[in-house]
N, C-alpha and C positions, 0 to 999 in steps of 0.2 A: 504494500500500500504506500510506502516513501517513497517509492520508484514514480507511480502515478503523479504523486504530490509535487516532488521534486521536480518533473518535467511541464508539469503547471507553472509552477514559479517560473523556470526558466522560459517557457513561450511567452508569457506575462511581461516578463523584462523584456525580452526582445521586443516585443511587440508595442511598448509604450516607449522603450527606451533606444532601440537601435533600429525598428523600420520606419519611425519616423528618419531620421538619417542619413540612411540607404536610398529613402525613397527621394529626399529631397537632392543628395549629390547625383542621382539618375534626371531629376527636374534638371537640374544645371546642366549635365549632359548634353542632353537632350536638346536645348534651348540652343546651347551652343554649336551645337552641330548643323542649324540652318542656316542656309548661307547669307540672312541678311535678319538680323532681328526687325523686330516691330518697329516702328515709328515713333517714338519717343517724342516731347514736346521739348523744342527746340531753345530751351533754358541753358543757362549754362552749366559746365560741368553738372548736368543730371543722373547721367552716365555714373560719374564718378560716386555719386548721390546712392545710383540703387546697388550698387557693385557695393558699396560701404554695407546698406541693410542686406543684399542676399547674404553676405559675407559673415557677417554679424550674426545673421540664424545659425549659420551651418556653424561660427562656432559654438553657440550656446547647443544645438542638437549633439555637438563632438562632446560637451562639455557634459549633459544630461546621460547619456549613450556609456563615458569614462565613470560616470561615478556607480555606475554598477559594476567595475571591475574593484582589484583589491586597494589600489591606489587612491580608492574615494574621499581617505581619511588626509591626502594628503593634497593639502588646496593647491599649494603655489606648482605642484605638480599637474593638478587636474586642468591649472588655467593656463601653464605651459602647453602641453602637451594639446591640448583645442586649441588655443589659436596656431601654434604650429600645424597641426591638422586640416584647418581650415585653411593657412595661408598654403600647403602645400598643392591641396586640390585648386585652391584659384593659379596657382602657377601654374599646375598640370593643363588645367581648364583654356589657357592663355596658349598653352604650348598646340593644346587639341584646336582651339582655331585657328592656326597660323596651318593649319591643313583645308582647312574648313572655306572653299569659294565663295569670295566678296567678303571675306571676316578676317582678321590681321590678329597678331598678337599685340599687348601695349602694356610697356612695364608700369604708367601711371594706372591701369587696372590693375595689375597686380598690386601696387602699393596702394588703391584704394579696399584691395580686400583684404590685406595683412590692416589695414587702420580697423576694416569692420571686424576684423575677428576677432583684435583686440579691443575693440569697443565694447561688441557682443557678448562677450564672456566676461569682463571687465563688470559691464552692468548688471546681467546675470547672477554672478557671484555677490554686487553688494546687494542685489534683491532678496538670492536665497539667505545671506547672513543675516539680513535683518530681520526676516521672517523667522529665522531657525531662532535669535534674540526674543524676538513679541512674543513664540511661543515657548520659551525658556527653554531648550533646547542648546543654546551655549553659556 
């Protein structure tokens, strides 16, 4: 009967904590791999704008995904290792259109998504602190 149990928890986690994740760097993929995005309104650096928030999710999804491994207890690990995670896919992602017809790579994207991931996770982290505080938890 712990066999049953056990593989409950574990689909559980997965399924709250790493297919969001999964699914969402397959969305990046995806998006990237056509050869002309959508139409964006002509503002300035906007671009750099949503590159910052996709950025920003996926690291806080690396960040949610890490803290069900054994390292959960250790922060400055947890928010290393996301935003690295995150900046390495947006560089992969950069390298994957620069194959991708009418789509280029651009290192000011990559450094708008190393900024979101450290934002994302950044922010993340003081949200979950202060909540784990309100609910005496630290």
């Amino acid at each position: 009967m712990g066999y049953g149990k056990n593989m409950q928890t574990h689909l559980k986690r997965f399924v709250l904590y790493w297919l969001p994740l999964i699914l969402y760097c397959l969305f990046i993929y995806i998006q990237s791999a056509h050869p002309s995005p959508e139409q964006i309104p002509s503002i300035p650096f906007i671009d750099k704008v949503l590159h910052c928030a996709a950025y920003g999710i996926m690291g806080i999804l690396f960040y949610r995904a890490y803290q069900t491994l054994r390292i959960k207890d250790n922060i400055h690990m947890l928010i290393l290792i996301s935003v690295v995670s995150a900046s390495l896919y947006g560089i992969s992602d950069e390298i994957h259109q620069s194959f991708v017809p009418f789509r280029e790579a651009s290192i000011g994207d990559v450094i708008a998504d190393i900024i979101g991931a450290f934002s994302g996770v950044y922010l993340y982290q003081l949200v979950v602190v202060s909540r784990e505080r309100e609910s005496g938890g630290i």
